[in-house]
C-alpha positions as CSV (number, residue, x, y, z in Angstrom):
1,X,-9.2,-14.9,-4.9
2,X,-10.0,-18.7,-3.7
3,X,-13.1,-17.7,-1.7
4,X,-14.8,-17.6,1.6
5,X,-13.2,-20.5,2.6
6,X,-15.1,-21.0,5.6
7,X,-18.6,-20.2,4.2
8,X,-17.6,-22.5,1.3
9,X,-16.6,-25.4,3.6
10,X,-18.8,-24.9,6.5
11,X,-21.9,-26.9,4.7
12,X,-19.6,-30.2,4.5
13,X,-18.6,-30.4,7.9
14,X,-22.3,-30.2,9.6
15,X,-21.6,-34.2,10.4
16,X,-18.3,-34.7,10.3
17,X,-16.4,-34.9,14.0
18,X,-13.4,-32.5,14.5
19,X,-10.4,-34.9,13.9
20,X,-11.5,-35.9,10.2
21,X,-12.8,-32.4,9.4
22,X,-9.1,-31.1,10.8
23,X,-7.3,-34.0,8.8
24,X,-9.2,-33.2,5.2
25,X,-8.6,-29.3,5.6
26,X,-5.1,-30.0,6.0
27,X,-4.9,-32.0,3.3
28,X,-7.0,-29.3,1.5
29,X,-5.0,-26.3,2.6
30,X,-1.7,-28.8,1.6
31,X,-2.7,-29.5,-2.0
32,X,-3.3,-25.2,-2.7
33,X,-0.2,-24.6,-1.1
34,X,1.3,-27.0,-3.8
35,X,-0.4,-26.8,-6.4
36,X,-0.6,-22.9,-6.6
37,X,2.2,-21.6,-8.3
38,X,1.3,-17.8,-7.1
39,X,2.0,-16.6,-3.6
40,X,-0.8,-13.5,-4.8
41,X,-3.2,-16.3,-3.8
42,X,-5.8,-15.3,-1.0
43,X,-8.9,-16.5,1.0
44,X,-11.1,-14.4,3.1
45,X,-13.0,-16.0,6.9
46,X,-15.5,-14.0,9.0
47,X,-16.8,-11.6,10.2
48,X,-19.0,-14.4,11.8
49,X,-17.4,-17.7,13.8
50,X,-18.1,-20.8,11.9
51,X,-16.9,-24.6,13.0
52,X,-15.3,-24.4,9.5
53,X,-13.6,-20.5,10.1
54,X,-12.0,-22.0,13.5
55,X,-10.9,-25.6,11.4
56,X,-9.2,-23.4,8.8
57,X,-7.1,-20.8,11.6
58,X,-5.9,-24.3,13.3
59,X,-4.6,-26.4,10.3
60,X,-3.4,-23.0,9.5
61,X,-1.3,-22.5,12.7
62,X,0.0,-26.0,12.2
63,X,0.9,-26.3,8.9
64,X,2.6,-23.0,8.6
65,X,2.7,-22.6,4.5
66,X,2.6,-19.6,2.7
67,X,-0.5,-20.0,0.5
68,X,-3.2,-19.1,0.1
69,X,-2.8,-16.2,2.1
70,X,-5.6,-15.2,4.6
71,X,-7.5,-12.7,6.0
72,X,-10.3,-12.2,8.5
73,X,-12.9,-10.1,8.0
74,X,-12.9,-8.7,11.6
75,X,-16.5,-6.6,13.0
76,X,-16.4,-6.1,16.7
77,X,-19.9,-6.6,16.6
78,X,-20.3,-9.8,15.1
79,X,-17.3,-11.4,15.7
80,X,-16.8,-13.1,19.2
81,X,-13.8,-12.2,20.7
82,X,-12.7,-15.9,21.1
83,X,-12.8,-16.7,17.4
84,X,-10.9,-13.4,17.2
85,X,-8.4,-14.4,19.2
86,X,-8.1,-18.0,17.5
87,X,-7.2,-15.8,14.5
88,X,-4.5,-13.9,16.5
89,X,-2.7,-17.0,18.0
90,X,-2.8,-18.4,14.0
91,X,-1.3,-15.1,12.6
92,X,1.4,-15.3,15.1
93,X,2.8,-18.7,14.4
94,X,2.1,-18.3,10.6
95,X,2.0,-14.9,9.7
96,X,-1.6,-15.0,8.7
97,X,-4.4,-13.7,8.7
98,X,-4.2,-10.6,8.3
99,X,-7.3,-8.3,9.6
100,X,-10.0,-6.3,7.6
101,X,-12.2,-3.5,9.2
102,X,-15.3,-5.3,7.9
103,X,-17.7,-2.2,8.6
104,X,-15.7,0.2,6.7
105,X,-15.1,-2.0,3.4
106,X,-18.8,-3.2,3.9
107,X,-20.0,0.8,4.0
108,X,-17.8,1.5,0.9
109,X,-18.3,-1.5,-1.3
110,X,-21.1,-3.3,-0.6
111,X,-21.4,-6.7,1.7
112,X,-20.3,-8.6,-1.5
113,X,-16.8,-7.3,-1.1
114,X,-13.9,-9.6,-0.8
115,X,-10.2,-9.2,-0.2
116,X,-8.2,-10.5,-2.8
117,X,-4.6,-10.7,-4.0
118,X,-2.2,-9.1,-1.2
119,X,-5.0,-6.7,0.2
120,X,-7.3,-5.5,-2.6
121,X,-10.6,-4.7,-1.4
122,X,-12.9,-5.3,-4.8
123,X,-16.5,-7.1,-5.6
124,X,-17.0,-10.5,-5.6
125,X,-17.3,-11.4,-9.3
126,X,-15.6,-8.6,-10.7
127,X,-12.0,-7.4,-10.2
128,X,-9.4,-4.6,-11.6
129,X,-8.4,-4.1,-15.1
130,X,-5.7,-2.7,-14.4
131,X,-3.2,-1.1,-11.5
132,X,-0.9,2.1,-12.2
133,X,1.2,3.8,-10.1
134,X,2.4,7.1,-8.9
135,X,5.8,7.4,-7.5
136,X,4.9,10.6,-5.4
137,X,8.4,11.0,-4.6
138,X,10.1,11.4,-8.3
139,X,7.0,13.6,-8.7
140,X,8.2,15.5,-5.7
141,X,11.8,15.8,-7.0
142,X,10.6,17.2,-10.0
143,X,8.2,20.4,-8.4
144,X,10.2,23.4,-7.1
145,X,8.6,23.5,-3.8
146,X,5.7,22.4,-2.4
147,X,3.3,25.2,-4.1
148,X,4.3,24.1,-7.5
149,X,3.4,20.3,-6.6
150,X,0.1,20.8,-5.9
151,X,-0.4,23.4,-8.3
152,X,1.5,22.2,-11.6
153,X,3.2,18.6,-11.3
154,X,0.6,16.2,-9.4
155,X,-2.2,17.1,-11.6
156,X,0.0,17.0,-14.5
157,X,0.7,13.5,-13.5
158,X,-2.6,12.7,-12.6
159,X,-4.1,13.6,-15.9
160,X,-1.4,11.5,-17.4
161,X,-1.7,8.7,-15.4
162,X,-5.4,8.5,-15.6
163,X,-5.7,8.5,-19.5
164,X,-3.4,6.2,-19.2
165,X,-5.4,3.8,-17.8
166,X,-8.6,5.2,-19.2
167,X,-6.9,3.5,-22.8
168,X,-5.7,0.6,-21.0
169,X,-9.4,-0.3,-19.6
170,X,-11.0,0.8,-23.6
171,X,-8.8,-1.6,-25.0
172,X,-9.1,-4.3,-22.8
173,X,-13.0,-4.0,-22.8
174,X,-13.5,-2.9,-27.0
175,X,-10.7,-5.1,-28.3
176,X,-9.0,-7.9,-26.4
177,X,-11.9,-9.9,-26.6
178,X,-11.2,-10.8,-23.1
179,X,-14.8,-10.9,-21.7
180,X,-15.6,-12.5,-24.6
181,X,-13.4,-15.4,-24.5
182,X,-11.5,-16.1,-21.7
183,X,-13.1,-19.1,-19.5
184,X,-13.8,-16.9,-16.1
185,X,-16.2,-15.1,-18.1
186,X,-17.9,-17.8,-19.9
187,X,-18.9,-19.4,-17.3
188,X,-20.0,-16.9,-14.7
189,X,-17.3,-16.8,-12.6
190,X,-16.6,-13.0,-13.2
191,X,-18.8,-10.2,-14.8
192,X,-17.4,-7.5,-16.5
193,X,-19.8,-4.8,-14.6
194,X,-18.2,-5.6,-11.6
195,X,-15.2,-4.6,-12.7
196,X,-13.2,-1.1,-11.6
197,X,-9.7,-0.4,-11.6
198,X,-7.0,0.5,-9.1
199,X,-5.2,4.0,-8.9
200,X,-1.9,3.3,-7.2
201,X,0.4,5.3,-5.1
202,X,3.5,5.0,-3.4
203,X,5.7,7.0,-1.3
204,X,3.7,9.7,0.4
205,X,6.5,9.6,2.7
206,X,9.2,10.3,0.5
207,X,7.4,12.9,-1.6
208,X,6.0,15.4,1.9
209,X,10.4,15.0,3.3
210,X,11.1,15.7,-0.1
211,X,8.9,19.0,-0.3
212,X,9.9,20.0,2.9
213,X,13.6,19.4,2.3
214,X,12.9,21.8,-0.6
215,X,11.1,24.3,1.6
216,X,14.3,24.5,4.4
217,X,12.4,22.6,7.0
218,X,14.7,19.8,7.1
219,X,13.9,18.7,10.7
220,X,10.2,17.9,9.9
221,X,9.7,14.0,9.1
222,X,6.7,12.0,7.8
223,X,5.1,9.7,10.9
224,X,7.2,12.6,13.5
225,X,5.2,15.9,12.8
226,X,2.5,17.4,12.6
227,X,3.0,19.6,10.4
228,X,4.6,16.8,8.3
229,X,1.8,14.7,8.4
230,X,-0.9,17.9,7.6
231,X,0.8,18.2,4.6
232,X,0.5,14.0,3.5
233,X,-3.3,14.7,3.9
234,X,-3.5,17.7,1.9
235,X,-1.7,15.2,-1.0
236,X,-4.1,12.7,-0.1
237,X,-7.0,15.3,-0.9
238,X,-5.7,16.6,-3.6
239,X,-5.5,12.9,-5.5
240,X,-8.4,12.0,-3.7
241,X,-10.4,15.0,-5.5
242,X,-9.0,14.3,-8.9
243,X,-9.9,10.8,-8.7
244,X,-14.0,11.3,-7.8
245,X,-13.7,13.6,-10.3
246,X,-12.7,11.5,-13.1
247,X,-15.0,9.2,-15.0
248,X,-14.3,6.1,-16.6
249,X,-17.6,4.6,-18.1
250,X,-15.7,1.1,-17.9
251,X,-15.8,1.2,-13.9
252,X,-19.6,0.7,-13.4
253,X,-18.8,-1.4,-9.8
254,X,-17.5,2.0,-8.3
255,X,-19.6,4.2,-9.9
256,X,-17.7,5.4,-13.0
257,X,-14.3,6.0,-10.4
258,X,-10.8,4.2,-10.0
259,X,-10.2,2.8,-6.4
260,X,-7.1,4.7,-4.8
261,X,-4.5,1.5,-4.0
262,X,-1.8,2.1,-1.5
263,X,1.0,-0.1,-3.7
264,X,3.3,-1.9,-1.6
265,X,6.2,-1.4,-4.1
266,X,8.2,-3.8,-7.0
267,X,11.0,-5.9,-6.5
268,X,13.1,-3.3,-8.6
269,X,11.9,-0.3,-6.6
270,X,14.6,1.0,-4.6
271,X,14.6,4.1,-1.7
272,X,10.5,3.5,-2.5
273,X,8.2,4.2,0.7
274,X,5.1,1.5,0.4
275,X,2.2,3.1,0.0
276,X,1.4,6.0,3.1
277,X,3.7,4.2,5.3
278,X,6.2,5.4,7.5
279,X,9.5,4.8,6.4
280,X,11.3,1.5,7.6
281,X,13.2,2.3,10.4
282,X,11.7,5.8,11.6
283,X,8.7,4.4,12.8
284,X,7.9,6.1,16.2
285,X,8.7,3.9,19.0
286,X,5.3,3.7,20.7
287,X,2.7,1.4,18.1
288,X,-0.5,3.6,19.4
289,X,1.2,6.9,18.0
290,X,2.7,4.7,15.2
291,X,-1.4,3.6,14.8
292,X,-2.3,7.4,15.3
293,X,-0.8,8.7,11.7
294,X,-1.8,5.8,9.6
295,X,-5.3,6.3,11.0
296,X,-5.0,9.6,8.5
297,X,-4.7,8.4,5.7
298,X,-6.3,4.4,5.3
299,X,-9.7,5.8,4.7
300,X,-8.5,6.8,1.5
301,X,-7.8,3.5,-0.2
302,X,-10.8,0.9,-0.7
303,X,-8.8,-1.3,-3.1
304,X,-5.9,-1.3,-0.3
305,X,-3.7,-0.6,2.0
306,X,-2.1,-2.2,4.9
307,X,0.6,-2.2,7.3
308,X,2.6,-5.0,9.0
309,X,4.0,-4.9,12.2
310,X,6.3,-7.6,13.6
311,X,5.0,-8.6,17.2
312,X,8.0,-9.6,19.9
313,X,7.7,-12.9,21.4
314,X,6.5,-11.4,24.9
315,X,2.8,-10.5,23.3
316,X,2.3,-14.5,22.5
317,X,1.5,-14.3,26.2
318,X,-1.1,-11.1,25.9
319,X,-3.3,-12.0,22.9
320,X,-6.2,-9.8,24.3
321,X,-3.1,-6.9,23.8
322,X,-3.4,-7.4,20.1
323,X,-7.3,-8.1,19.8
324,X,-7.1,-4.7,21.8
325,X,-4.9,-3.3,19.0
326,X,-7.4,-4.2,16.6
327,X,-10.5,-2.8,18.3
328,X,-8.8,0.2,18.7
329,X,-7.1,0.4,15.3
330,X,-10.4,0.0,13.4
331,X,-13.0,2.2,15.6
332,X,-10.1,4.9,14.7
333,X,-10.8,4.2,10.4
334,X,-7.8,2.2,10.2
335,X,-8.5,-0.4,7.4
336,X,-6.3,-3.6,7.7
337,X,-3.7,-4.6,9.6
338,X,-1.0,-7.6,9.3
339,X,1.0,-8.9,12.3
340,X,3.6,-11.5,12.4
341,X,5.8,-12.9,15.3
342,X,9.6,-12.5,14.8
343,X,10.4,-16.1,15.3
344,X,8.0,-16.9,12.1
345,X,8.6,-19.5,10.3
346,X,6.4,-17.6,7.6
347,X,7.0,-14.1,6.9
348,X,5.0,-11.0,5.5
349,X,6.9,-9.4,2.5
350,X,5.1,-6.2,1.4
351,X,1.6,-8.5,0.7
352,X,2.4,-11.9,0.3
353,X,4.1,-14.6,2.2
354,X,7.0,-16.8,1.8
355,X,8.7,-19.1,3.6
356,X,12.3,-18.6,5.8
């Protein structure tokens, strides 16, 4: 995390025309994007529209580099629909930023939240010790049918998965000597309290066709029925349940819980659904029923989730169509969207950004 970059900057630029404030943030933005070896690298702008927030979206647009990455932390209430826009126009020539539903991680984390890394939502200061992972859909291929995985062999592997971490967190905290030592700490730049970790997840999809495959019902899909889709929320409740019912004394900055993380997947992973997505290629043609399912299942996942959808070049003309999108999107509790124009010269890969 690099910071509010527009709160951060907004102070220096008070007397400073346009042109020259334009020209250093360039040359600001120019020297992160070379000197940061990580594409995991990410500012945050907003909700409110600052000279510095609009500076940053248009050496943004014209630069067009991969890092840091960006997002705007969009509240229809507070941000005017013209800086909005500005943000829209940027994340169409260069992929970013992405958009945060400001009210709900604000209700759920505090106003000191931050988006960091691809999409993790966590507390300014603090940060994750660690991220694991369920692979709902080997967990699905090992369950007989769809009684026995949510009876027997996703709490099995919930236990598991949270002890797990529960050791990884005691060791980091009792005997790494991490808080102790390492620089970050030492001088105040992150404090241990603030610190939770992240309970990932990914393919919801592949584990509810999996179940239902199981079950006979071959001809019900994840994102295409209801029925489908009824039974990714009662997965969702079930994890959701064990999770605020586990403790970890470690996690003091959410209350003692992990943070469910909708994992956008490893470069090794292979027939792996991101997260709650929809599988690549069967989303439903229309994006409001696309929006409609996702709207399900984002309110579980504080530390993260996201989807990207790639915009034709007919909506450059409409940007109102996409600040629509996002009004929309967010009054129905979905959390953070990503759009990026097919003729990009940047481009979104699960949460970071790389060059074509």
């Amino acid at each position: 995390y690099v910071g509010a970059l527009d709160h951060l900057l907004d102070p220096f630029m008070k007397d400073v025309d346009d042109a020259t404030c334009l020209k250093l943030t360039k040359m600001f933005l120019l020297h992160m994007d070379r000197t940061i070896l990580d594409s995991f690298s990410h500012g945050n702008i907003g909700p409110d529209c600052t000279k510095a927030g609009r500076i940053i979206l248009q050496a943004t647009a014209e630069l067009q580099d991969a890092v840091p990455n960006l997002t705007m932390k969009y509240d229809e209430d507070i941000t005017p629909d013209d800086f909005a826009i500005l943000g829209i126009e940027t994340a169409l020539k260069s992929a970013k930023p992405s958009f945060a539903n400001h009210k709900m991680f604000k209700s759920e984390l505090g106003e000191d939240y931050v988006i960091a890394s691809c999409y993790n939502g966590l507390k300014y200061g603090g940060g994750s010790y660690t991220l694991c992972r369920l692979i709902l859909g080997n967990i699905a291929k090992r369950a007989k049918n769809i009684e026995d995985f949510k009876e027997n062999v996703l709490p099995y592997v919930l236990d598991i998965q949270a002890r797990y971490m529960d050791e990884r967190i005691r060791f980091e905290v009792e005997e790494s000597g991490f808080f102790e030592n390492n620089f970050l700490a030492k001088e105040g730049f992150i404090s241990r309290d603030k610190f939770t970790a992240m309970y990932g997840l990914v393919g919801l999809a592949d584990a509810v066709n999996i179940l239902l495959e199981k079950e006979g019902r071959t001809g019900l899909r994840f994102g295409h029925s209801k029925e489908a889709d009824d039974l990714g929320v009662e997965i969702m409740e079930i994890i959701n349940d064990f999770n605020n019912n586990h403790y970890n004394k470690y996690c003091e900055a959410t209350g003692g819980h992990f943070l469910l993380h909708a994992q956008v997947g490893l470069a090794s992973d292979q027939n792996v659904t991101p997260g709650t997505r929809i599988p690549i290629g069967e989303e439903p043609e229309e994006l409001i029923d696309h929006l409609k399912v996702l709207s399900r299942f984002h309110k579980y996942f504080p530390s993260g989730t996201g989807d990207i959808f790639p915009i034709d070049m007919t909506v450059h003309k409409n940007h109102e169509y996409l600040l629509d999108i996002i009004k929309g999107a967010f009054q129905d509790d979905l959390r953070y969207l990503s759009f990026y124009a097919s003729d990009s010269d940047v481009i979104r890969i699960t949460g970071y950004l790389v060059k074509k």
